[in-house]
Backbone as a ProteinNet text record, in pm:
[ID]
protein_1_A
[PRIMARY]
XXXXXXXXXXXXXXXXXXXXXXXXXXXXXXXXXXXXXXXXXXXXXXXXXXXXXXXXXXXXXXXXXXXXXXXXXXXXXXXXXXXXXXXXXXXXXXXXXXXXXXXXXXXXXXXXXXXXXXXXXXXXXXXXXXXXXXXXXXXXXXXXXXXXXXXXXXXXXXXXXXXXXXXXXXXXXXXXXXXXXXXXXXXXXXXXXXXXXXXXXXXXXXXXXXXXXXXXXXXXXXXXXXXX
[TERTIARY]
-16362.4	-16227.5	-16224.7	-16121.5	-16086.5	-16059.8	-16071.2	-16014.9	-15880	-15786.1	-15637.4	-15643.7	-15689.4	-15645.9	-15657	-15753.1	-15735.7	-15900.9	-15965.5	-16058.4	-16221.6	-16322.3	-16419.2	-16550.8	-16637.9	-16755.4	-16850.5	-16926.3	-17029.7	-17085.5	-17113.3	-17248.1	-17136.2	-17028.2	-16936.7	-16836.6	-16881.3	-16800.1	-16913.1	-17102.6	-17177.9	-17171.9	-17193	-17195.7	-17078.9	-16943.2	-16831.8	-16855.8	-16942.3	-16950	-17061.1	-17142.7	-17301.8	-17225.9	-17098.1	-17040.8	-16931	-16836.3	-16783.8	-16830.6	-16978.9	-17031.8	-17021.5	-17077.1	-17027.5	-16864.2	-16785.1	-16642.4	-16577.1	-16630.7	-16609.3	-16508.4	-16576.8	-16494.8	-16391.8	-16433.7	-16337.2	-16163.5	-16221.5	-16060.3	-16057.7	-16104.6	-16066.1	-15980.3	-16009.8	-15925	-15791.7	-15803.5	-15706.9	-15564.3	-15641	-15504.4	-15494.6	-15529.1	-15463.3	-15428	-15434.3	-15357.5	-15454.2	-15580.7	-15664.3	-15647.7	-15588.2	-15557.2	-15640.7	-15757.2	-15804.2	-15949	-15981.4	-16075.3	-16006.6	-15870.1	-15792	-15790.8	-15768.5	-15772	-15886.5	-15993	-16130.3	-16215.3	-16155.8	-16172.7	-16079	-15947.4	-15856	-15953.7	-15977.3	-16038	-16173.9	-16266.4	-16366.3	-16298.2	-16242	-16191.5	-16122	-16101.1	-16021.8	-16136.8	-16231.4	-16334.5	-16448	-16553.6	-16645.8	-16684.4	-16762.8	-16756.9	-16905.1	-16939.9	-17038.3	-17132.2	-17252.6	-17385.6	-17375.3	-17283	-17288	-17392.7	-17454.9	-17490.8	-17420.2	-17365.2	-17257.8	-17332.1	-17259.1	-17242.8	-17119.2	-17157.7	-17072	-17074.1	-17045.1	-17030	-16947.6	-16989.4	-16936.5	-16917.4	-17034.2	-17010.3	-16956.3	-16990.4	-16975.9	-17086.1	-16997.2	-17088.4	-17137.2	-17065.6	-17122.4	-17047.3	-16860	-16794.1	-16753.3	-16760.3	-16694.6	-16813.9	-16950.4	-17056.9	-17124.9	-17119.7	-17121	-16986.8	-16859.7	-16789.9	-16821.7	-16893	-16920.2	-17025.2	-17096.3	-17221.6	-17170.8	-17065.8	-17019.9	-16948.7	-16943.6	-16837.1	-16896.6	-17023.2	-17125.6	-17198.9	-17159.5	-17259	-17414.5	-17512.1	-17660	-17719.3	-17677.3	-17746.4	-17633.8	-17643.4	-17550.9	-17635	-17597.5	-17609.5	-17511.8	-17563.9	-17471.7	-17518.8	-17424.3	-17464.4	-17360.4	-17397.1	-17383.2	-17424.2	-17356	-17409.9	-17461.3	-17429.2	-17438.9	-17555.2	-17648.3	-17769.2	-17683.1	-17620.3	-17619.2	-17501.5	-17440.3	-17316.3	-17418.2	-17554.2	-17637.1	-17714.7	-17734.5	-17777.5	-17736.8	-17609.1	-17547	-17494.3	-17497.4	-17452.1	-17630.8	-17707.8	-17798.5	-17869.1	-17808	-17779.9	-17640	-17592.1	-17478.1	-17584.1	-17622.9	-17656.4	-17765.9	-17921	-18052.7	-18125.9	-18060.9	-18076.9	-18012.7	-17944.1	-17884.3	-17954.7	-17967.3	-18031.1	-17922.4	-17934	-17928.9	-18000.2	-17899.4	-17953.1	-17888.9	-17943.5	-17852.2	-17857.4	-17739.4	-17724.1	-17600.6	-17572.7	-17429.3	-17387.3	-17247.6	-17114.5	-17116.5	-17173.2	-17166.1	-17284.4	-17391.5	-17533.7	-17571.7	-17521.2	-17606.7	-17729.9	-17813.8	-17950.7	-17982.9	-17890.5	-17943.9	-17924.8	-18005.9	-17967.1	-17821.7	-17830	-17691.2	-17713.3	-17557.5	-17543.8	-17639.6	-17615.7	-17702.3	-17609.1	-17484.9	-17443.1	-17312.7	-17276.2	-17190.2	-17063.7	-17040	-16936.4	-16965.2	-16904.5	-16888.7	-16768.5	-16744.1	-16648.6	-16618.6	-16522.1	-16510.3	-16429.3	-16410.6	-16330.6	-16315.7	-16180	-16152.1	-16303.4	-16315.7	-16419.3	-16399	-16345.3	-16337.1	-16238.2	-16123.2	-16065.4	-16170.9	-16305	-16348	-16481.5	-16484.3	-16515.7	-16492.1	-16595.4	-16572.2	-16512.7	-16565.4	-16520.7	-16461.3	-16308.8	-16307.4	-16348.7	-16281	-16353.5	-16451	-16584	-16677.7	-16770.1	-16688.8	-16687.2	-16705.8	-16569.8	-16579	-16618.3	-16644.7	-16755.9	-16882.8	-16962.9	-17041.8	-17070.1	-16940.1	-16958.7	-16926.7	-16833.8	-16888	-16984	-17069	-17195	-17288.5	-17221.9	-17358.4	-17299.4	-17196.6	-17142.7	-17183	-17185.2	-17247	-17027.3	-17109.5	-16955.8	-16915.1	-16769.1	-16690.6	-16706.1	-16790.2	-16773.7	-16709.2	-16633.4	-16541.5	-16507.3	-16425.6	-16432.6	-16342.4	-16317.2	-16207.7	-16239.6	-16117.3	-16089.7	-15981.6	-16010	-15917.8	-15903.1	-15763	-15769.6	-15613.5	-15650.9	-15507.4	-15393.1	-15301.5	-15227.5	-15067.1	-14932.7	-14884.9	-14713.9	-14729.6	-14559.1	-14488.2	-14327.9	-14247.8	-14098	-14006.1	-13933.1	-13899.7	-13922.7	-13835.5	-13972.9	-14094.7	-14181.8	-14247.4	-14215.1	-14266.2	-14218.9	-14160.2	-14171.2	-14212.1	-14213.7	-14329.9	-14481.9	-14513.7	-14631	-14648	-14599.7	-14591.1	-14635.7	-14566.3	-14563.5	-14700.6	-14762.3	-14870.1	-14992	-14980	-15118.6	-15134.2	-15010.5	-14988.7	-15021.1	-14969.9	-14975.1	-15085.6	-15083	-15112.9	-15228.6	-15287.1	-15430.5	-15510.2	-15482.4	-15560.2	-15562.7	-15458.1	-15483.8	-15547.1	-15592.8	-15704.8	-15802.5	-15805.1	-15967.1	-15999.2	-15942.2	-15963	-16018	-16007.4	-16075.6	-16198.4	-16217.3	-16354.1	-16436	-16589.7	-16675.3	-16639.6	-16633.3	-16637.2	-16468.6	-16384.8	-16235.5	-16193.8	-16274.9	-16216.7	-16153.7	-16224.8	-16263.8	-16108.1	-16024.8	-15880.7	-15810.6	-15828.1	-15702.7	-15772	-15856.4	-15862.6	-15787.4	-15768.3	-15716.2	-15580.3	-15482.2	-15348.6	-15338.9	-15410.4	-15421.3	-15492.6	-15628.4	-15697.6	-15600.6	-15480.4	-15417.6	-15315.1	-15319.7	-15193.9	-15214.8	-15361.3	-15391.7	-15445	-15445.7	-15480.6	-15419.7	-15467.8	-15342.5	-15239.7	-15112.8	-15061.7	-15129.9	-15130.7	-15163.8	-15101	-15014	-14983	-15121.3	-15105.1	-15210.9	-15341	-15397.5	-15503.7	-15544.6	-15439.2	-15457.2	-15464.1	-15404	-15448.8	-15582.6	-15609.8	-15703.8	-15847.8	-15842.5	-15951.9	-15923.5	-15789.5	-15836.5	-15926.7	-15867.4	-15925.3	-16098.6	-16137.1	-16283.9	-16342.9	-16321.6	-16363	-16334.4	-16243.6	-16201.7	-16063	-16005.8	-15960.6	-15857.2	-15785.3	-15712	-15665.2	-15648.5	-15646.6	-15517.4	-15546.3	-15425.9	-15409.5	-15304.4	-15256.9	-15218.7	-15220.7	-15131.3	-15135.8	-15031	-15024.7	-15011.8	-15068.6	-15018.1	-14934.8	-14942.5	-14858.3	-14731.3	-14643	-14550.7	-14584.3	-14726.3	-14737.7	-14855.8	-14863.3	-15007.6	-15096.1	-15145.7	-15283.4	-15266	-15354.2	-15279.7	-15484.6	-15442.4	-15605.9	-15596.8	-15658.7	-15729.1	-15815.5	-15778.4	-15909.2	-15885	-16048.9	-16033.7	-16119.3	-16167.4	-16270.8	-16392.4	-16534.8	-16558.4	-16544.6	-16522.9	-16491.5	-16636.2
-1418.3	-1363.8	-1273.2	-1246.8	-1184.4	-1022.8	-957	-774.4	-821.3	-896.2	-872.8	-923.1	-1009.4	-1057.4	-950.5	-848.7	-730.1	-732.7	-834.8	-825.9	-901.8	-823.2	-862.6	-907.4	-1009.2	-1039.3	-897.1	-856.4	-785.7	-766.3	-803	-798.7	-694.1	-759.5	-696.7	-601.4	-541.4	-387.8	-266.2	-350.8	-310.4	-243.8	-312.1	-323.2	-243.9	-285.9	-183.8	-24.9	15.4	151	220.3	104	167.3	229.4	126.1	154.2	306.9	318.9	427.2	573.2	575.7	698.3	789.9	827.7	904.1	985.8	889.6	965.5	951.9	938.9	912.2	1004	1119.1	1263.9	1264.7	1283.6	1339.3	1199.8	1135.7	1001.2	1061.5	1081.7	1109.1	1217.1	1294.6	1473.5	1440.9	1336.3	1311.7	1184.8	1115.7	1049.1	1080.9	1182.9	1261.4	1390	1445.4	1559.8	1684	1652.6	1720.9	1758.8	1684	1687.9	1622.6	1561.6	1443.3	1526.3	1602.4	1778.6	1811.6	1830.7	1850.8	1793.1	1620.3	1493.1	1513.5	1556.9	1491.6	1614.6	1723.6	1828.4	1813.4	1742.9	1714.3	1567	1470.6	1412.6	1442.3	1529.8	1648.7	1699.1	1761.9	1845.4	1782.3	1641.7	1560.2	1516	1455	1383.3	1476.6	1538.3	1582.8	1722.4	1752.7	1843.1	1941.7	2049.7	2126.5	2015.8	2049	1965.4	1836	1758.5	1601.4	1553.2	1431.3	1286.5	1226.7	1256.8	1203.8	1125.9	1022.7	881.9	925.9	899.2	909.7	755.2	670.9	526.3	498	423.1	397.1	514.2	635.4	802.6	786.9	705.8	746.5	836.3	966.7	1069.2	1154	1135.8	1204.6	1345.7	1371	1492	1462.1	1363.9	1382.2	1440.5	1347.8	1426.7	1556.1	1574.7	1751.9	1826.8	1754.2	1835.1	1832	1735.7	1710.5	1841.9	1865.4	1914.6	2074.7	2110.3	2269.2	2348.5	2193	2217.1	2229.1	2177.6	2239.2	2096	2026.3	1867.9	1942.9	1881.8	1910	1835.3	1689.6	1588	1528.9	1447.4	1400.7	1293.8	1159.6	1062.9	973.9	993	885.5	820.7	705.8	570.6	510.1	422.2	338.9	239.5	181.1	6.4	39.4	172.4	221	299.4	289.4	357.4	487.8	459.5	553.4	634	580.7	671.6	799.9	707.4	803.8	882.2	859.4	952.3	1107.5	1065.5	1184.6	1246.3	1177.3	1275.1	1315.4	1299	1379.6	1464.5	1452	1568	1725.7	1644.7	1751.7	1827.8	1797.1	1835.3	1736.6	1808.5	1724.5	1704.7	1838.1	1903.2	1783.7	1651.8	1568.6	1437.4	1348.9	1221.6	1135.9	1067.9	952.3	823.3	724.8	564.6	481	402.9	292.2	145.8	107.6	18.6	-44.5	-146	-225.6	-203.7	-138.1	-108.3	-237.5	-379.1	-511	-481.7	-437.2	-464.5	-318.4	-212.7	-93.3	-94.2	-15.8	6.6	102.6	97.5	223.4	117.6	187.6	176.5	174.2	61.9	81.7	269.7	297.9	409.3	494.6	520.8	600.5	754.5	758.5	856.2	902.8	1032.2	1139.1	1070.8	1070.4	1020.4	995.2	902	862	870.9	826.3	877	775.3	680.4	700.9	711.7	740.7	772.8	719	650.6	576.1	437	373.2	301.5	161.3	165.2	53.9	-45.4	-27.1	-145.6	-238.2	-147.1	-223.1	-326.8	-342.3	-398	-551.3	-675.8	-819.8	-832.6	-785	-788.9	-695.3	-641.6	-511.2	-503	-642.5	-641	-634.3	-692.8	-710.6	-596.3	-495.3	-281	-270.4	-271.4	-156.7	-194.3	-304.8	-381	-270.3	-280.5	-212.8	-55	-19.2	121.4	137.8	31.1	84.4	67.3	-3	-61.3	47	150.6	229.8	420.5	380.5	512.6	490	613.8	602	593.2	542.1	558.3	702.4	716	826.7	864.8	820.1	863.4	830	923.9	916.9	854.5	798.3	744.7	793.5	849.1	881.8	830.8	724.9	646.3	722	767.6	769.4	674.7	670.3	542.6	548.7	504.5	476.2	403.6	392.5	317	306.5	208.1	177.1	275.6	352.6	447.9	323.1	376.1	344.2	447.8	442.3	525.7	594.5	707.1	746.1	762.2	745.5	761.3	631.3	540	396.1	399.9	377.8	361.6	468.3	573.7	694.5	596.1	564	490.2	419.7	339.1	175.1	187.6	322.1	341.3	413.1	537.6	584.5	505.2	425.5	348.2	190.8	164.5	17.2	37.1	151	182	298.1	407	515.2	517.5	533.6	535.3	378.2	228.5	119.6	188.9	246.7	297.9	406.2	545.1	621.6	564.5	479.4	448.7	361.7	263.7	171.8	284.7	400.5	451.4	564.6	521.6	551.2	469.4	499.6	400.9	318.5	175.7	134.8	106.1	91.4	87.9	-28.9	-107	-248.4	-187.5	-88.5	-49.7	11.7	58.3	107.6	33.7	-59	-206.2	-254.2	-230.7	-345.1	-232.6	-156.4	-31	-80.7	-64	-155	-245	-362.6	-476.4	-486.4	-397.4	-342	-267.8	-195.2	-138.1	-224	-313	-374.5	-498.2	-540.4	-621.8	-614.4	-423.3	-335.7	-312.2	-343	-376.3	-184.4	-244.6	-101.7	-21.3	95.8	181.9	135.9	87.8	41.8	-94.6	-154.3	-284.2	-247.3	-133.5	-105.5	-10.9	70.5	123.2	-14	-110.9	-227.1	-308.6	-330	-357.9	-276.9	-171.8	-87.7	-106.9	-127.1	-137	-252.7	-353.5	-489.9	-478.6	-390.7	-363.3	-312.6	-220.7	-139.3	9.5	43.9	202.9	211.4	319.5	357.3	435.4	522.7	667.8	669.4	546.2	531.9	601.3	698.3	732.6	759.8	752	818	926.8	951.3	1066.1	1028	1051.3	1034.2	1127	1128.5	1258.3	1233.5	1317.9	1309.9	1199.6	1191.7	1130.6	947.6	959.7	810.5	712.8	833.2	769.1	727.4	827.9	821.3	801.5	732.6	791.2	810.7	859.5	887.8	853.3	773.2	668.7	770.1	814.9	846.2	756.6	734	641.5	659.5	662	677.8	543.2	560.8	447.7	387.2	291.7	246.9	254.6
947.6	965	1087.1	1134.6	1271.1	1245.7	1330.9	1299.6	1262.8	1339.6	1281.1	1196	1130.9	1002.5	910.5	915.8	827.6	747.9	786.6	705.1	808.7	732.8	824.6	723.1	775	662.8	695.7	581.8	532.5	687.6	737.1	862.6	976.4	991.4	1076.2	1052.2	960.7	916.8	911.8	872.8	924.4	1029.9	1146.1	1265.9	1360.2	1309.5	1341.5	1315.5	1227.2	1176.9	1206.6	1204.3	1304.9	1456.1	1530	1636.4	1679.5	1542.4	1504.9	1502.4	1440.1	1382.9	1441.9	1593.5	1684.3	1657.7	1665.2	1639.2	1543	1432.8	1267.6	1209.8	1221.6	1195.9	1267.5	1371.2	1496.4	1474.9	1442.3	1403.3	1289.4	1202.1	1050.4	1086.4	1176.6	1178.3	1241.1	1346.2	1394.2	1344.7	1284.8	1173.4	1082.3	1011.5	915.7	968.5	1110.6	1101.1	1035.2	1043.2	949.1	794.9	748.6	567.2	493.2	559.1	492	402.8	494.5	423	278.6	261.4	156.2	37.7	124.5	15.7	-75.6	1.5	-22.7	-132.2	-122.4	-229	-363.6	-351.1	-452	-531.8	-477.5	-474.2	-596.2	-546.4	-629.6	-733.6	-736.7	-799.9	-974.3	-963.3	-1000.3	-1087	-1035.5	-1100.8	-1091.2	-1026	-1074.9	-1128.8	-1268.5	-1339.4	-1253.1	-1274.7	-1286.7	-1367.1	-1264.5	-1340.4	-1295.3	-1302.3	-1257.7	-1197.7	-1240	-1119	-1055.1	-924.4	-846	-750.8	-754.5	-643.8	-567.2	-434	-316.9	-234.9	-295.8	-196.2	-129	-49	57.2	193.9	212.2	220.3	319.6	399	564.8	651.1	657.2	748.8	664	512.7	405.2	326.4	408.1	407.3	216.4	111.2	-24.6	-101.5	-66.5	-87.4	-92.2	19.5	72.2	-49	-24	-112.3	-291	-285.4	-432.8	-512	-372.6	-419.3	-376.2	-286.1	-312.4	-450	-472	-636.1	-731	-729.8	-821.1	-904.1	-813.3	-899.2	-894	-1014.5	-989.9	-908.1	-909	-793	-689.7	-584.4	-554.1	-467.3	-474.6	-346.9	-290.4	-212.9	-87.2	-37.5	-29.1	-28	67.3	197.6	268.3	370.2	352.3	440.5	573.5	651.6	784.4	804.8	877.3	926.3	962.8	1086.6	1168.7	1127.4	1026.8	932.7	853.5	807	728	829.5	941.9	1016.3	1034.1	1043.8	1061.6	911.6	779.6	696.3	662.5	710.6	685.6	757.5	879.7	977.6	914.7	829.8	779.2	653.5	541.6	468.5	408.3	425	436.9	290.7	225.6	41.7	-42.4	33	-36.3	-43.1	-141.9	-110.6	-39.9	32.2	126.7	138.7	82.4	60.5	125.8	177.2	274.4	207.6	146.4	62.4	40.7	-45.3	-53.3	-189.7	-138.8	-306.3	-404.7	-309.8	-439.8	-483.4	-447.4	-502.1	-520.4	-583.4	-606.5	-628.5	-575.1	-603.3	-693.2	-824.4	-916	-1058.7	-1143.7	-1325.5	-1341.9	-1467.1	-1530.7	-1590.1	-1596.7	-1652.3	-1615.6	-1485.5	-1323.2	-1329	-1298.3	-1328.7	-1354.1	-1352.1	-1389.8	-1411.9	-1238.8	-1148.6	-1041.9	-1016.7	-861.8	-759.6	-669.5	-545.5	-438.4	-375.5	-279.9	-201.7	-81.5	-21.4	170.9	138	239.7	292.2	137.1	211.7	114.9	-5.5	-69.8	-3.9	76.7	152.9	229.4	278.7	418.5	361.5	166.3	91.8	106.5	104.4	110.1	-40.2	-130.9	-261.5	-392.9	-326.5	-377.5	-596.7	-653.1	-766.5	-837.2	-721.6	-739.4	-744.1	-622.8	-587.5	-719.9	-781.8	-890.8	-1009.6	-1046.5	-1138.9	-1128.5	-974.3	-1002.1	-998.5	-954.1	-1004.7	-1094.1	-1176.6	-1362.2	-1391	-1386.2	-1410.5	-1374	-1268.9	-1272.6	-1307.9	-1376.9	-1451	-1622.8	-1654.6	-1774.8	-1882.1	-2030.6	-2068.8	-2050.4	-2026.6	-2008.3	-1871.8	-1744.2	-1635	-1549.3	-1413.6	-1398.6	-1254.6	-1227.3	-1072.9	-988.4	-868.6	-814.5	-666.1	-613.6	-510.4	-486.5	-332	-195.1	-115.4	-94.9	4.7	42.8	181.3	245.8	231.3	180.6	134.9	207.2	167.9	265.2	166.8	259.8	217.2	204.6	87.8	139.3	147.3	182.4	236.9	325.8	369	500.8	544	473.8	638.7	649.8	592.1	629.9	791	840.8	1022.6	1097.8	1023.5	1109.3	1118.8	955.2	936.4	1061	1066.7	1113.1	1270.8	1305.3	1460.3	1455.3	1386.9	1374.7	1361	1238.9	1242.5	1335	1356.5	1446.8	1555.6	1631.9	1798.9	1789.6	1778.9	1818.6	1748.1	1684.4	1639.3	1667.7	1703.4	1762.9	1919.5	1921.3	2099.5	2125.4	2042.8	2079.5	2009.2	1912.2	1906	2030.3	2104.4	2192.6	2328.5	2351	2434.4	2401.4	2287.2	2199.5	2196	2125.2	2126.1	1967.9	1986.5	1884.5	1822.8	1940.4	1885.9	1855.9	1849.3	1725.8	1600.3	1522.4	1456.3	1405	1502.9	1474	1519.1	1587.6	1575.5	1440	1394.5	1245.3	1136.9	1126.4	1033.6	1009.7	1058.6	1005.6	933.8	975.4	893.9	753	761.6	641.9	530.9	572.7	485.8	452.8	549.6	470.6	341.8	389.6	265.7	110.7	144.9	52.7	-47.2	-204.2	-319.8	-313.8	-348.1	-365	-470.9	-466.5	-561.9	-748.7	-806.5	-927.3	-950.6	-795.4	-812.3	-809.3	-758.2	-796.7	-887.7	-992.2	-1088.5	-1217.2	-1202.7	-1290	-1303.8	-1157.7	-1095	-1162	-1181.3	-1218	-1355.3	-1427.4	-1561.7	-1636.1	-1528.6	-1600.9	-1549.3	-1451.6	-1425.7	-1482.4	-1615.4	-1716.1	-1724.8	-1685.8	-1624.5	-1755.6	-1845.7	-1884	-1862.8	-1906.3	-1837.5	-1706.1	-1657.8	-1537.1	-1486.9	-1358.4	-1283.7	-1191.7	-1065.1	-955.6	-932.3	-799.7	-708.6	-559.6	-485.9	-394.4	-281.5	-164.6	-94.6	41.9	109	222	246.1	138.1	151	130.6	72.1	-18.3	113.7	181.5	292.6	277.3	130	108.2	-52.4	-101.1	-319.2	-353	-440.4	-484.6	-671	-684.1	-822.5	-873	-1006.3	-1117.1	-1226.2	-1271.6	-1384.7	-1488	-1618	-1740.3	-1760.8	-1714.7	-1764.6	-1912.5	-1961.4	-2102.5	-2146.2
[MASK]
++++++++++++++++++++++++++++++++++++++++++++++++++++++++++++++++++++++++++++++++++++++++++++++++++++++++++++++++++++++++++++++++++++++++++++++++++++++++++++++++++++++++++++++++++++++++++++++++++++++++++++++++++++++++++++++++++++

């Protein structure tokens, strides 16, 4: 599949993010306006308790992690497909484990831990069902999942959207390293189930209690769910 089509095989979202890492943050701060720090503690706050075994998949540079573990998780790991994504979240905080691995194929025990997390990473998934299969599979019963993720407004800021993530963010990543990477972002969100479709979505995966919230005017919605 092509970047515009919205979707890329396993090897080449790899590879796109090994390319990204460098300015990972620095885009994250800048298409959200810096709120995405916010998301990502609401996010915490939502799902993980004091004491937890927290999974952070899909981490990136490793910022839900780090927040997981200020909040008072006892363990925390992070986990992604990206070397050089893990390079640098273990340049952020070294007191954390760091595994480089795939959301279809976890490398842990069933009923591994607490809760898990991720954030802004399950769209860029070949198999988002196949995702959260196994992060039930590696939550124990009653543990909890909370997905961030970008999602598509509608109402009065759907054409703010449209112009923001269509034009203006494919065009400063394109003079970054690695700006495929934000011409594929539009299309990724748009093939992205709405938030009702992926609160169903997680039920029929084994998740319970399932619920939303949305922020910044329906930009972003953030998923908690119960393992069954």
């Amino acid at each position: 599949m092509t970047v515009e089509s919205g979707k890329l095989p396993a090897e080449g979202v790899q590879r796109m993010f090994d390319r990204i890492a460098p300015v990972y943050d620095a885009m994250n701060r800048v298409m959200t306006a810096g709120l995405d720090q916010r998301w990502r503690r609401a996010t915490v706050d939502a799902t993980v308790h004091e004491g937890d075994h927290v999974l952070d998949a899909c981490c990136g540079t490793g910022d839900l992690a780090v927040a997981a573990w200020k909040a008072g998780a006892g363990h925390v790991v992070g986990l992604d497909f990206s070397e050089r994504m893990l390079e640098r979240a273990r340049h952020k905080a070294p007191e954390l484990e760091w595994v480089q691995g795939d959301v279809l194929a976890l490398p842990f025990e069933d009923a591994s831990f607490d809760a898990a997390v991720v954030g802004f990473g399950v769209r860029n998934v070949e198999d988002l069902e196949a995702a959260l299969r196994e992060l039930r599979r590696v939550l124990r019963p009653g543990g909890r999942l909370g997905i961030l993720e970008i999602t598509m407004p509608r109402g009065r800021l759907a054409p703010f959207y449209r112009v923001w993530f269509d034009r203006v963010v494919p065009a400063l990543g394109k003079v970054l390293p690695g700006g495929s990477a934000y011409t594929y972002l539009p299309a990724s969100v748009r093939r992205f189930p709405a938030p009702s479709e992926l609160a169903a979505l997680l039920e029929r995966c084994g998740f319970e209690r399932v619920r939303y919230r949305t922020f910044a005017g329906g930009i972003v919605a953030l998923h908690v769910g119960e393992a069954r």
